[in-house]
N, C-alpha and C positions, 0 to 999 in steps of 0.2 A: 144545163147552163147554171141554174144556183148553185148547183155543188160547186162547180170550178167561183163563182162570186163571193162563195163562203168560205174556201177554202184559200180565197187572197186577200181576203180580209182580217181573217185570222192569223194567216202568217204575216202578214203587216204588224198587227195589236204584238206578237211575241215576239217578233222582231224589236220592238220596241223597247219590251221590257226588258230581252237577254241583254240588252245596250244600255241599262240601268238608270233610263228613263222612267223615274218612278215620281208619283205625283207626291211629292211631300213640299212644305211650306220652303220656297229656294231663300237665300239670301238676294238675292238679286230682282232690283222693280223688272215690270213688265209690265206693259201697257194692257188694261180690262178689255179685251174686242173680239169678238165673236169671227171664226173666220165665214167668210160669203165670198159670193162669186160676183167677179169682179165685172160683170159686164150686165147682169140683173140688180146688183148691190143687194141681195137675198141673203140670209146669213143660214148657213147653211143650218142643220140642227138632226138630233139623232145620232147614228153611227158617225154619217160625215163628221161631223161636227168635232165628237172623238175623236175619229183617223186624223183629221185635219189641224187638232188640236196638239198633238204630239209631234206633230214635224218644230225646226229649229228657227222656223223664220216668225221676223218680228211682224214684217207684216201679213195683216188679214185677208188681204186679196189673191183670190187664184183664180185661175182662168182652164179651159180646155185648150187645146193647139187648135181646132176647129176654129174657137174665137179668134184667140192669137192672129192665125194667118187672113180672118175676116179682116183687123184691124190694122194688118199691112205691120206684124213685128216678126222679131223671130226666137227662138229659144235660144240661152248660152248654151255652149257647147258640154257636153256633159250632164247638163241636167237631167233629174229624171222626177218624173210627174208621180206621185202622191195617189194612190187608188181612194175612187170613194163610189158609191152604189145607187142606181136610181129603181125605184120602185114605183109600178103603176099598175093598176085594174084596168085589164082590159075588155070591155064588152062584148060577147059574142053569143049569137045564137046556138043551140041545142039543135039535134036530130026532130024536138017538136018545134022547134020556133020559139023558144022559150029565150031571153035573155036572160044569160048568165055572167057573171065577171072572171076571169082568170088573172090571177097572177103575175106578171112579168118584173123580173128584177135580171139587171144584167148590171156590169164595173165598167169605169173607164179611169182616165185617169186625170188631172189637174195639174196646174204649175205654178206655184208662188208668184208673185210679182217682182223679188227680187232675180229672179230665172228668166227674167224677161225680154227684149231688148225692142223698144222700138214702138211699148204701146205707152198709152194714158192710162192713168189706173187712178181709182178715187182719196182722196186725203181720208188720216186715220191718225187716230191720235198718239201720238211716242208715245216711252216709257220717261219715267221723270228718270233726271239725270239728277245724280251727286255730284254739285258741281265745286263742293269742298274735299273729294277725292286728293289724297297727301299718298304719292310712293314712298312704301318705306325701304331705307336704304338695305338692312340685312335682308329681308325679304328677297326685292331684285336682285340681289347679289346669288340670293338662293335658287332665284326662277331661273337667271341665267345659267347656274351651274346646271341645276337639271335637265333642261334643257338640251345641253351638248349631248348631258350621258343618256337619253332616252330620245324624245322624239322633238318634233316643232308643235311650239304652243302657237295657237291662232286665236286673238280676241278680234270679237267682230259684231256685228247686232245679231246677235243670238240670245232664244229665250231659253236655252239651254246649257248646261256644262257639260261634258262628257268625252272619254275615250274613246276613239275608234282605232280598235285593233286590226283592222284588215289593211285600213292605210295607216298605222303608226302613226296617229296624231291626236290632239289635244284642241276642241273647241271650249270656248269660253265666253262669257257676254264682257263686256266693253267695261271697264273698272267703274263707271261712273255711273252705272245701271246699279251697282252693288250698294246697301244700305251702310256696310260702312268696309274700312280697310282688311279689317280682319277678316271679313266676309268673303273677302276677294282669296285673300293670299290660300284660307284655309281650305278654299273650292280648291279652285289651282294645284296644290297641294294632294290634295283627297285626286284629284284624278290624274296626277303624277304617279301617286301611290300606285295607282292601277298601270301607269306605263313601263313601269319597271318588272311587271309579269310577263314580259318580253325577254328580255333578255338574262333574264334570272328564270326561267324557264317554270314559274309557274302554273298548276293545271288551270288554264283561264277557260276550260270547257262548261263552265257550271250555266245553270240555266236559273233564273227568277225564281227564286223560294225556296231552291236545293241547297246543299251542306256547301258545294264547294263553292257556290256562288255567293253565299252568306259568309262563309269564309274569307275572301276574295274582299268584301264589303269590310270586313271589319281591319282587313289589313292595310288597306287603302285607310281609311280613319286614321290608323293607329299612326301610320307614316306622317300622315297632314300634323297632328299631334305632335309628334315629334320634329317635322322641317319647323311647326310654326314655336315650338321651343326654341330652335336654334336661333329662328328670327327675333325673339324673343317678342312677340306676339301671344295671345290667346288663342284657342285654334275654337271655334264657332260650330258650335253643331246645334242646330235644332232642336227643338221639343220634340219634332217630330221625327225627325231622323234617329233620336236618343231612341224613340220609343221603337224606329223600324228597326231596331238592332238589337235590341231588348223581346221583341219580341220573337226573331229568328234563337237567338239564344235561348230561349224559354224553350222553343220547338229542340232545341240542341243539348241541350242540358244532359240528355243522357253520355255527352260527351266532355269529360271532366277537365281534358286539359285543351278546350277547342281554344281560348283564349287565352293560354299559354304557349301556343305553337302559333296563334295569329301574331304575336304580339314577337314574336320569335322571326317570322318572318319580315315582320315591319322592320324590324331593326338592323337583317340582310337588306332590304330595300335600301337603305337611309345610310349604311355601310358604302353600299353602290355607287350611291348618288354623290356623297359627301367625301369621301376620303382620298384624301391630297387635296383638300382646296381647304380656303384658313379656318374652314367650320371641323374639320378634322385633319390635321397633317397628316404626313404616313408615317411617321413615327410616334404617332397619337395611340394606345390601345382600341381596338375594333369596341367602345362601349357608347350606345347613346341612352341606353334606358336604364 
């Protein structure tokens, strides 16, 4: 039984990562709260605490469906529950009568509160909101374009940004989570980057820390870079993000033109994205960089 425990725990945690859910400083508030179970108000801690920490929901509370259905709710449709692990010493006599402890660790699984329908769940504190949040005009103009030529962008109370390439779409946290405008457009942007590996037939097979997935990283950048040119914006990258990149590059460096042929690709992206609409006409030359 622990093998198969360890073995979905695991592929949770890299499931994670190949989805580029990486812990660097976001541009985006999110509310400081531990997630806990919503019907003890215990905050979970350990592995849980991780596994539980990496899902996209803003709020802290999960539940079991065992609880759920105690409390007379029911799950939305589609939802699916979040694995996390319980561990306990079990006491058991020996062949002499000896008390001994064993082991017992088995998984189940959990449900956000936003997944919920029909319980009470405890108050927790939002994320502060920017409530001087200003759309900028070439920006929208720019999300709209992309938009069409790639996938649907969804802003919603999400503690996260990110692409999901199995359903072609684009998750986003709500503009006014964001510390400022630039921070917004240049996420948005950066994970546009990555929806154009669709249809521009990019190898999007790479996994967390390998060439083609650091590749992949750096040409998503490079695209935000250049939409948030167009916008005439600053395109926002972190300290720490500079350094996640800097540092895959250092691991790469035995390949001389990696950022020559990323930067090469970003600009078949932005080609894509852009040309016939007034950021490039078609009678514009194919040049953004």
């Amino acid at each position: 039984m622990s093998d198969k425990v360890y073995e979905v725990i695991n592929n949770s945690i890299i499931q994670s990562l190949e989805e580029g859910k990486i812990p660097w400083r976001k541009p985006w508030n999110h509310a400081n709260h531990a997630p806990m179970n919503a019907t003890s108000e215990k905050p979970y801690s350990g592995i849980n605490w991780f596994l539980l920490g990496m899902q996209h929901f803003e709020s802290p509370n999960w539940i079991t469906f065992k609880q759920i259905k105690a409390k007379g709710g029911n799950l939305k449709k589609g939802s699916k529950g979040a694995p996390i692990i319980y561990y306990k010493l079990l006491e058991k006599k020996d062949k002499n009568g000896s008390d001994r402890k064993i082991p017992m660790i088995r998984y189940y699984r959990v449900f956000n509160e936003s997944q919920v329908e029909g319980v009470s769940f405890p108050e927790y504190e939002r994320p502060e909101i920017n409530e001087n949040f200003q759309d900028i005009d070439k920006a929208e103009r720019i999300l709209n374009i992309c938009q069409k030529r790639t996938c649907k962008i969804e802003v919603t109370d999400s503690k996260s940004a990110f692409f999901k390439p199995i359903s072609n779409e684009i998750v986003l946290p709500r503009k006014e989570q964001f510390d400022s405008e630039n921070g917004f457009y240049s996420t948005a942007f950066h994970e546009i980057g990555h929806a154009t590996g669709i249809p521009l037939e990019r190898d999007m097979s790479g996994h967390f820390g390998d060439h083609r997935y650091s590749f992949e990283e750096l040409v998503a950048e490079m695209v935000s870079a250049y939409l948030c040119s167009f916008a005439g914006i600053s395109s926002e990258i972190s300290d720490n993000s500079k350094a996640y990149i800097q540092g895959w590059l250092k691991v790469l460096k035995g390949d001389s033109r990696f950022v020559v042929k990323a930067a090469a690709k970003a600009q078949k992206a932005v080609n894509y994205l852009l040309e016939g609409s007034e950021f490039i006409p078609a009678s514009q030359k194919k040049e953004v960089a």
